[in-house]
KEKE-3310 file (N, C-alpha, C; in steps of 0.2 Angstrom, whole numbers, plus 5000, padded with zeros to 4 digits):
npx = (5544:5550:5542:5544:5533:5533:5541:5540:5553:5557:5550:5561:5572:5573:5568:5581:5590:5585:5588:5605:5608:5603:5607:5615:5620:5625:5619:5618:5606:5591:5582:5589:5595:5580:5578:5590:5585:5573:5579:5585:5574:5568:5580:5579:5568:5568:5578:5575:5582:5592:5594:5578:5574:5588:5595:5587:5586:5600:5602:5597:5605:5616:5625:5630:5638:5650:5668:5667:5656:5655:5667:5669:5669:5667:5660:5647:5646:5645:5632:5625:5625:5617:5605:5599:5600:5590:5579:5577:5586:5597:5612:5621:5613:5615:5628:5630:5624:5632:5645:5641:5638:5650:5659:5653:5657:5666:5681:5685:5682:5691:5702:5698:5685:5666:5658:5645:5630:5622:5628:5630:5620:5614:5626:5625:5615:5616:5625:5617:5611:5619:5623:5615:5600:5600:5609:5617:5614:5615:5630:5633:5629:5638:5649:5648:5646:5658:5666:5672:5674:5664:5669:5686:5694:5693:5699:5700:5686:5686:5693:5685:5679:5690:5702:5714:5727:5728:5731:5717:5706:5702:5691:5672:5668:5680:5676:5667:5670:5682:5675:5659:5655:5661:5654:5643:5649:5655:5643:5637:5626:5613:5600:5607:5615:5608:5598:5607:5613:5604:5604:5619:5621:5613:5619:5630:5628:5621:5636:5640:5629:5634:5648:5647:5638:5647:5658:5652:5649)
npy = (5285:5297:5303:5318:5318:5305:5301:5309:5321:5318:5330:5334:5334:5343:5353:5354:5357:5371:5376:5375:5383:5394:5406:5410:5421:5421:5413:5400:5396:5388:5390:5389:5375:5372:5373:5366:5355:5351:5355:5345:5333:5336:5333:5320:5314:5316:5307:5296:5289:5286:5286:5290:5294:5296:5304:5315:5318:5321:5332:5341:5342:5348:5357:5357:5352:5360:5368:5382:5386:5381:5378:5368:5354:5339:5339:5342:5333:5324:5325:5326:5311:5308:5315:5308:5293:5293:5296:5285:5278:5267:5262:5260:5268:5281:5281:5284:5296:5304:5304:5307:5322:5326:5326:5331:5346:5360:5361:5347:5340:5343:5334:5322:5314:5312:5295:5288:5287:5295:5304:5312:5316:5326:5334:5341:5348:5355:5363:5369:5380:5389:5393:5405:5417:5414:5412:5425:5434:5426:5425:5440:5442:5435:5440:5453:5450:5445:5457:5460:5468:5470:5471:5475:5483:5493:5486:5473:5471:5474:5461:5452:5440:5434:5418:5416:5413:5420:5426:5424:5439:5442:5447:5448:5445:5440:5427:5424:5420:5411:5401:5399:5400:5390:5376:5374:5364:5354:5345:5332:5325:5322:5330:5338:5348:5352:5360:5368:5376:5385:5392:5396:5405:5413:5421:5423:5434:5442:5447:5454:5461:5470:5474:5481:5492:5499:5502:5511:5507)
npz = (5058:5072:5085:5096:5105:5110:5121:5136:5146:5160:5173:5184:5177:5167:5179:5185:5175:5174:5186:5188:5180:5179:5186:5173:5160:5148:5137:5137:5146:5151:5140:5128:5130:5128:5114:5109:5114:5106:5092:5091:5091:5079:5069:5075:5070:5056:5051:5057:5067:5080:5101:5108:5121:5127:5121:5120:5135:5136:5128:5136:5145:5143:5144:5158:5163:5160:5156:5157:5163:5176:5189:5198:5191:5194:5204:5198:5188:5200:5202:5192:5189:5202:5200:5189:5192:5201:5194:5190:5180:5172:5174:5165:5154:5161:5163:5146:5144:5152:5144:5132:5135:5140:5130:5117:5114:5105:5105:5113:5101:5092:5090:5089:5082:5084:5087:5091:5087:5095:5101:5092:5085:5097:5096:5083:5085:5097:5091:5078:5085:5087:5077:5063:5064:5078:5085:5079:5088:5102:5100:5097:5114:5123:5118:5124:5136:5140:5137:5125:5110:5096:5085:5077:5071:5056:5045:5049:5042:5031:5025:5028:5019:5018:5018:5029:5037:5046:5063:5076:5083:5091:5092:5093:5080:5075:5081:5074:5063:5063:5071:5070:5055:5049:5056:5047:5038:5047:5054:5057:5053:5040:5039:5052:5043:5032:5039:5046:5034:5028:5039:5040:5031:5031:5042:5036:5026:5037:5041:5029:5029:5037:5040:5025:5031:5041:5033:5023:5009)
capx = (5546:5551:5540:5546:5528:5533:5544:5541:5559:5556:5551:5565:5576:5573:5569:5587:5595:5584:5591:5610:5609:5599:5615:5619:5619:5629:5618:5616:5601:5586:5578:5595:5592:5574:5581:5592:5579:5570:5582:5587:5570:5568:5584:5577:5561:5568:5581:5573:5587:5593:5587:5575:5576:5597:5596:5583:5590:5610:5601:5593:5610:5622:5632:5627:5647:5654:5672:5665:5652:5657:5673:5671:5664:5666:5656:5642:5646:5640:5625:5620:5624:5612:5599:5597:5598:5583:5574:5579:5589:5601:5620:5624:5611:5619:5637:5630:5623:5637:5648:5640:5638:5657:5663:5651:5661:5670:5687:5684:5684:5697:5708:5694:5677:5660:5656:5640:5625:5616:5632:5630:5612:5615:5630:5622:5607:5618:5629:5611:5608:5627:5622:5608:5599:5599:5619:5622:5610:5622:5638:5633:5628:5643:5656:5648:5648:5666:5671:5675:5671:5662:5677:5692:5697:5692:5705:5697:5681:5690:5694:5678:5681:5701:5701:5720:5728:5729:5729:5712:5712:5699:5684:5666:5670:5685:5673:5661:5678:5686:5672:5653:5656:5662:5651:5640:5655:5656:5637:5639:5621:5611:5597:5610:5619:5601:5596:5615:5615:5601:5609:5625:5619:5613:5625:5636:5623:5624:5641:5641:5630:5636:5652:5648:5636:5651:5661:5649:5649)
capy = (5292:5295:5309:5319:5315:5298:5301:5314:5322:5319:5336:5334:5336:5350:5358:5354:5364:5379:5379:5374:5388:5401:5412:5410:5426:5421:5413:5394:5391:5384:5391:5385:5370:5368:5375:5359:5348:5353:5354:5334:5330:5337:5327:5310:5314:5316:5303:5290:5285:5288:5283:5297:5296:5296:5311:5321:5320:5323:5338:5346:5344:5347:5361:5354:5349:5365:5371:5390:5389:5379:5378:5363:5349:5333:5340:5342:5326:5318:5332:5325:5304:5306:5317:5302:5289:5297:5294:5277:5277:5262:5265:5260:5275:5285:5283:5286:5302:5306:5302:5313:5329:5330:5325:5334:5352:5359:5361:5340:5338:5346:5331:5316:5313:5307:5291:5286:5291:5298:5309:5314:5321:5331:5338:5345:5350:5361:5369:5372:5385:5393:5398:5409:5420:5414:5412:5431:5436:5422:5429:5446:5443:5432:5444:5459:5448:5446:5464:5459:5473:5467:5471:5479:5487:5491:5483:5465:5474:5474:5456:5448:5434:5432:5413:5416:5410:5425:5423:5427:5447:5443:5452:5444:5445:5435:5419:5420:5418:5406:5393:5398:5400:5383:5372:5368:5359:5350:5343:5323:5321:5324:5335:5347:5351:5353:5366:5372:5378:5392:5398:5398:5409:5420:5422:5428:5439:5448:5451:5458:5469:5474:5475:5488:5498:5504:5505:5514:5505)
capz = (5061:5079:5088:5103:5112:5113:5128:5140:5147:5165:5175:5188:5173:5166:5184:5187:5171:5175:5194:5188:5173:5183:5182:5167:5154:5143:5130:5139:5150:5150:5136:5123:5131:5127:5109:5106:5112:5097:5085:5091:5089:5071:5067:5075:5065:5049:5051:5060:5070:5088:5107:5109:5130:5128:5115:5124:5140:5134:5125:5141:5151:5140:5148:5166:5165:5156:5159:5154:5165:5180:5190:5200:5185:5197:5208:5192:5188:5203:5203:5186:5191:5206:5198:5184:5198:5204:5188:5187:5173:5172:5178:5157:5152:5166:5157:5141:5144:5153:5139:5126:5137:5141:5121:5110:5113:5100:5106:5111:5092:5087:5089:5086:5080:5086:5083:5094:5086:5099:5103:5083:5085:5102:5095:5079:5088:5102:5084:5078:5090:5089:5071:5060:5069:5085:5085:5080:5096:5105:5099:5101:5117:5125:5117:5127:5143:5142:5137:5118:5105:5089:5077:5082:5064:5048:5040:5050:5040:5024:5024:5029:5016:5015:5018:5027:5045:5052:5070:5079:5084:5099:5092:5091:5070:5072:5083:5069:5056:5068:5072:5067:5049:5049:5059:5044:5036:5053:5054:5056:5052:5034:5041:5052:5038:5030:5043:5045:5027:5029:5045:5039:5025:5034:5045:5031:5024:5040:5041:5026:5028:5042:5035:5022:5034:5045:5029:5018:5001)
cpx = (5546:5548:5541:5538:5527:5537:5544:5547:5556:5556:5557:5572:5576:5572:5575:5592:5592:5588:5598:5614:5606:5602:5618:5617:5620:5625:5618:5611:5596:5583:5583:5595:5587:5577:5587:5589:5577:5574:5585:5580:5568:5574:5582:5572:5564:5571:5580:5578:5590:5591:5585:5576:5585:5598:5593:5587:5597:5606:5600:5600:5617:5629:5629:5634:5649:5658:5669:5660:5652:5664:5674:5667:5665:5660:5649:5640:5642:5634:5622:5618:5617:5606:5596:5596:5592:5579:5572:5583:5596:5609:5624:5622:5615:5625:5635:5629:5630:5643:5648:5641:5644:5662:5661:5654:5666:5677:5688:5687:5686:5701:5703:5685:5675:5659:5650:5636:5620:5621:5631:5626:5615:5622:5629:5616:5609:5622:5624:5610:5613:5624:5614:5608:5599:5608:5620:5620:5616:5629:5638:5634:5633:5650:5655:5648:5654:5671:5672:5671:5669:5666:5680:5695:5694:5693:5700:5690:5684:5689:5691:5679:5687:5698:5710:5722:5731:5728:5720:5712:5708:5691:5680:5665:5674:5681:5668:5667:5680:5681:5666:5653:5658:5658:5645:5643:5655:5652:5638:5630:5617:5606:5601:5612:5612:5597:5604:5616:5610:5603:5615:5624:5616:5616:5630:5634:5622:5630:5643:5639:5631:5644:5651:5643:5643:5657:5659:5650:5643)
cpy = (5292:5303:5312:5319:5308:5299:5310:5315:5324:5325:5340:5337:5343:5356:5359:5357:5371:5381:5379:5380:5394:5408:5416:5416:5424:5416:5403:5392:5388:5385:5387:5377:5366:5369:5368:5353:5347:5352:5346:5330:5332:5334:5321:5308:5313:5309:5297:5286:5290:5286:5290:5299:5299:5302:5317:5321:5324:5330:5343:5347:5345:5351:5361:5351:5354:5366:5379:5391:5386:5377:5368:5355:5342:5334:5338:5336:5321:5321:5326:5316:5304:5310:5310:5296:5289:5295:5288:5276:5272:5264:5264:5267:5279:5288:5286:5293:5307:5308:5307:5319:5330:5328:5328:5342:5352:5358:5354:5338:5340:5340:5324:5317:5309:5302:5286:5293:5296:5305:5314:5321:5326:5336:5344:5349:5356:5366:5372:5379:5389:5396:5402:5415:5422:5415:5419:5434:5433:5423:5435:5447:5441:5437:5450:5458:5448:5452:5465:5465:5466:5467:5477:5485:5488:5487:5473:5465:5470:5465:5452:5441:5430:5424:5413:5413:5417:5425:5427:5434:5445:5446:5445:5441:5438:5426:5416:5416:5411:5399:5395:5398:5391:5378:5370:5362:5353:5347:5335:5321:5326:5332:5342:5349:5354:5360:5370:5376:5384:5395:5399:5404:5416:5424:5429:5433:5446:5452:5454:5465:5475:5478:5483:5496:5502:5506:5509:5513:5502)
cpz = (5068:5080:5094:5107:5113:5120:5128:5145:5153:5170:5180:5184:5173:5173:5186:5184:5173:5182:5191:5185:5173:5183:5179:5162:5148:5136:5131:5146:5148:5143:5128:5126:5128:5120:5106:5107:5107:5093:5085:5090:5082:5067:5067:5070:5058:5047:5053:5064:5077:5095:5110:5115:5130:5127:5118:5129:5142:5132:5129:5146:5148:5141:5154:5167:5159:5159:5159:5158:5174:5183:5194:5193:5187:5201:5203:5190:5190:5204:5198:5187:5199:5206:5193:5189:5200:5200:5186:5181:5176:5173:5170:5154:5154:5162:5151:5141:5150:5148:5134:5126:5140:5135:5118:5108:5106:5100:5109:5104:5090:5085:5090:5085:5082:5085:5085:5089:5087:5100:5095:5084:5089:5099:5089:5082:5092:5093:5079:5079:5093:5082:5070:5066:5078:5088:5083:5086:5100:5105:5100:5109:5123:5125:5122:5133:5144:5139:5131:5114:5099:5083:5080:5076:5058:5042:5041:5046:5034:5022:5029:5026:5016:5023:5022:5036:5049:5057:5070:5081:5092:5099:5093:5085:5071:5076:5076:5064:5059:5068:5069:5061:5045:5051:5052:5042:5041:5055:5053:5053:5044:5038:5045:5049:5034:5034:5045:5039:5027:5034:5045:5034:5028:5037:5039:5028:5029:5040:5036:5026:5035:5043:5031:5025:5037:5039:5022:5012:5001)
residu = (UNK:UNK:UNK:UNK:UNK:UNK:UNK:UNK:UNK:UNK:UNK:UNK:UNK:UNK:UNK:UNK:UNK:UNK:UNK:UNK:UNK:UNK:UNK:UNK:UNK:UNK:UNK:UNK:UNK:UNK:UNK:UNK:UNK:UNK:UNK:UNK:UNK:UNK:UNK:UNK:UNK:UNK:UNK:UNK:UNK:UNK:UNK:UNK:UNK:UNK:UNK:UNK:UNK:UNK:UNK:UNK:UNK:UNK:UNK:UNK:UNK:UNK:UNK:UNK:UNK:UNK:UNK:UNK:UNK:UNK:UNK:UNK:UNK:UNK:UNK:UNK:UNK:UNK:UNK:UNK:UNK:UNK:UNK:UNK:UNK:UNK:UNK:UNK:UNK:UNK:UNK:UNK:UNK:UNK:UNK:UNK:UNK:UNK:UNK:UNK:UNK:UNK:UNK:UNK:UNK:UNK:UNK:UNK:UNK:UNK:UNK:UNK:UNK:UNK:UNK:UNK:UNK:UNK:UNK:UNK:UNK:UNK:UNK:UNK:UNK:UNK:UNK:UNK:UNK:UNK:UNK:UNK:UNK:UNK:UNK:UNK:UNK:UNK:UNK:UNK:UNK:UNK:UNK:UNK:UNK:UNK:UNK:UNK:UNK:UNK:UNK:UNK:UNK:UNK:UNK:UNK:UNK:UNK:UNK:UNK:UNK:UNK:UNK:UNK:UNK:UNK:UNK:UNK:UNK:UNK:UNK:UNK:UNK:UNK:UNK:UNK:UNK:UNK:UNK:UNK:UNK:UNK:UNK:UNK:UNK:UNK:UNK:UNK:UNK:UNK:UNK:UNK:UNK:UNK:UNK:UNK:UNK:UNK:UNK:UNK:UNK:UNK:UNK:UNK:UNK:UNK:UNK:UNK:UNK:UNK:UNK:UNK:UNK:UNK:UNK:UNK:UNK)
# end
């Protein structure tokens, strides 16, 4: 079994997402960070596999190169390569975690999949903390920073389950439809899918009854 107090995640680190991320409302700073540490380290734990320093570290910086949260992501880049430097970490390390934290996105994987371990975990561990409880807070939240209403129609009420391709409409509804509903499906490791399964379930149990509140059934 692997313990997250076997390596401690150098303070430089984590001091540098809380400044990087300091701005950020929308549902990725520090504290969603420290939240996929955790969830990458109850994966390594369960599963016994992964390089805890690589994993840890990728989990603490993982939108430290976001399109959605930074404009310039060269600049971030070389931010993230001579903060690691600093640490001593090896210029192979360096790339690895480089590597993970601008592939693990969703829209990345649309068109191939993971196949580094270490990028495995950090990716279930950040889809983790998009769903359940924490994920309606996080959708909630995100959608009202960008102006999005929480459902646009009744009708998008009605058809909560319809399983169809109807386009997107733009609500907060149609992200859970779109992608959160789905990431258990999408869990590359036994454990996230494991912890994805009660948070999915929830999830659905909200919008139902959220669902039949505003339509009184």
């Amino acid at each position: 079994m692997l313990s997250k107090m076997k390596v401690v995640v150098p303070k430089e680190i984590v001091a540098f997402v809380e400044r990087e991320l300091e701005f950020d409302h929308s549902g990725h700073g520090l504290q969603h960070a420290e939240r996929v540490f955790r969830n990458a380290c109850a994966i390594m734990e369960e599963e016994g596999r992964g390089d805890f320093l690589i994993v840890a570290v990728s989990a603490f910086l993982h939108d430290c190169i976001d399109h959605k949260l930074f404009e310039d992501l060269e600049k971030q880049r070389a931010k993230i390569v001579r903060l690691l430097d600093g640490c001593s970490f090896s210029k192979a390390e360096i790339e690895e975690v480089l590597e993970i934290i601008t592939s693990i996105s969703f829209s990345n994987q649309k068109s191939r999949s993971l196949t580094s371990v270490n990028a495995q975990i950090v990716c279930d561990a950040d889809r983790l903390d998009a769903i359940g409880a924490i994920g309606v807070v996080r959708a909630v939240s995100y959608g009202a920073l960008k102006g999005r209403g929480f459902y646009e129609s009744h009708t998008e009420l009605e058809h909560l389950d319809d399983e169809d391709d109807t386009p997107p409409s733009g609500s907060t509804l149609s992200h859970f439809k779109e992608k959160l509903l789905k990431l258990e499906a999408l869990m590359y490791t036994d454990k996230g899918r494991q912890l994805a399964r009660r948070r999915t379930r929830f999830m659905s149990l909200f919008l139902q009854e959220f669902a039949d509140e505003v339509l009184l059934e």
